[in-house]
C-alpha angles and dihedrals in degrees: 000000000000085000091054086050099052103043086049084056089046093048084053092050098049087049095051089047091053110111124231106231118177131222114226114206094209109222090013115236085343090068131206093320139130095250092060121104086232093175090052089050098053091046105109112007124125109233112197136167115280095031120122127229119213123203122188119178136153127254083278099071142045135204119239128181106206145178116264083259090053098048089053097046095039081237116153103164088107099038116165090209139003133194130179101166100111099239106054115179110195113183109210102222109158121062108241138065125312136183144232138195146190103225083226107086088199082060097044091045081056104062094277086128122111125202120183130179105211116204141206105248105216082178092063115083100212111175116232114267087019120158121258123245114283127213112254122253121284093254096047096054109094123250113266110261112274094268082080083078077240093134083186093064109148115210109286112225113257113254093250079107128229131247128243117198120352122114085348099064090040093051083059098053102048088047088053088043087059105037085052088058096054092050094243078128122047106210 
């Protein structure tokens, strides 16, 4: 019995150490495109480590990551990364700024250009050694908006982010803490 009890605290203590880390849709239900207000989109948002940024873009654009000369300049030769799937996640896992790009330079040149500055949450509890945020499945990330020609595009979630693990995770635990003491699961 002092086992059960103690892997059910330690449950409890792994959930409230997990970090909350948000999913940012970029553009919104516009999506990563030439026609989206970026910079509007970025205004005030809240960038911190452990969040996840989602691109979705038609056949017609691209995804760099850049150094700050190459964002000004719309210069990806020397692109640190570079994505064209259509549904790009980027966890943001160090604090500091970081840069995106539309391959097109025409795009770029546009305003098809993203800068974050991603910030150290002092708010957030992450336990030491704990996982980075992984992308989501493949059928739980939304469709790409309609300018992907994609006439079966869901509703993308707003950018306000959601939230993985927090009050959620602890209510779990303590059901299945409960549930454990009254022998409904065999351990």
């Amino acid at each position: 019995m002092a086992k059960l009890i103690l892997l059910c605290l330690l449950a409890i203590f792994c959930f409230a150490l997990t970090s909350h880390a948000a999913t940012y849709v970029v553009g919104d239900t516009s999506g990563w495109d030439i026609s989206t207000d970026i910079d509007s989109w970025a205004t005030n948002k809240t960038f911190n480590v452990g969040d996840v940024l989602l691109f979705q873009y038609s056949s017609s654009h691209s995804v760099s990551e850049v150094n700050k000369e190459s964002f000004e300049t719309c210069n990806t030769t020397n692109s640190l990364t570079t994505f064209s799937n259509g549904n790009t996640t980027v966890t943001l896992s160090n604090a500091g700024k970081r840069y995106f790009v539309c391959g097109n330079k025409l795009h770029c040149l546009g305003g098809m250009k993203l800068q974050v500055n991603v910030l150290e949450d002092d708010k957030k509890s992450v336990a030491i050694g704990a996982p980075e945020a992984q992308p989501q499945p493949q059928a739980t990330i939304p469709k790409p908006s309609s300018k992907t020609n994609n006439p079966s595009s869901t509703a993308t979630p707003s950018s306000d982010g959601f939230i993985n693990g927090g009050i959620g995770s602890l209510i779990i635990a303590f059901l299945f803490m409960v549930s454990t003491m009254f022998g409904l699961f065999q351990i």
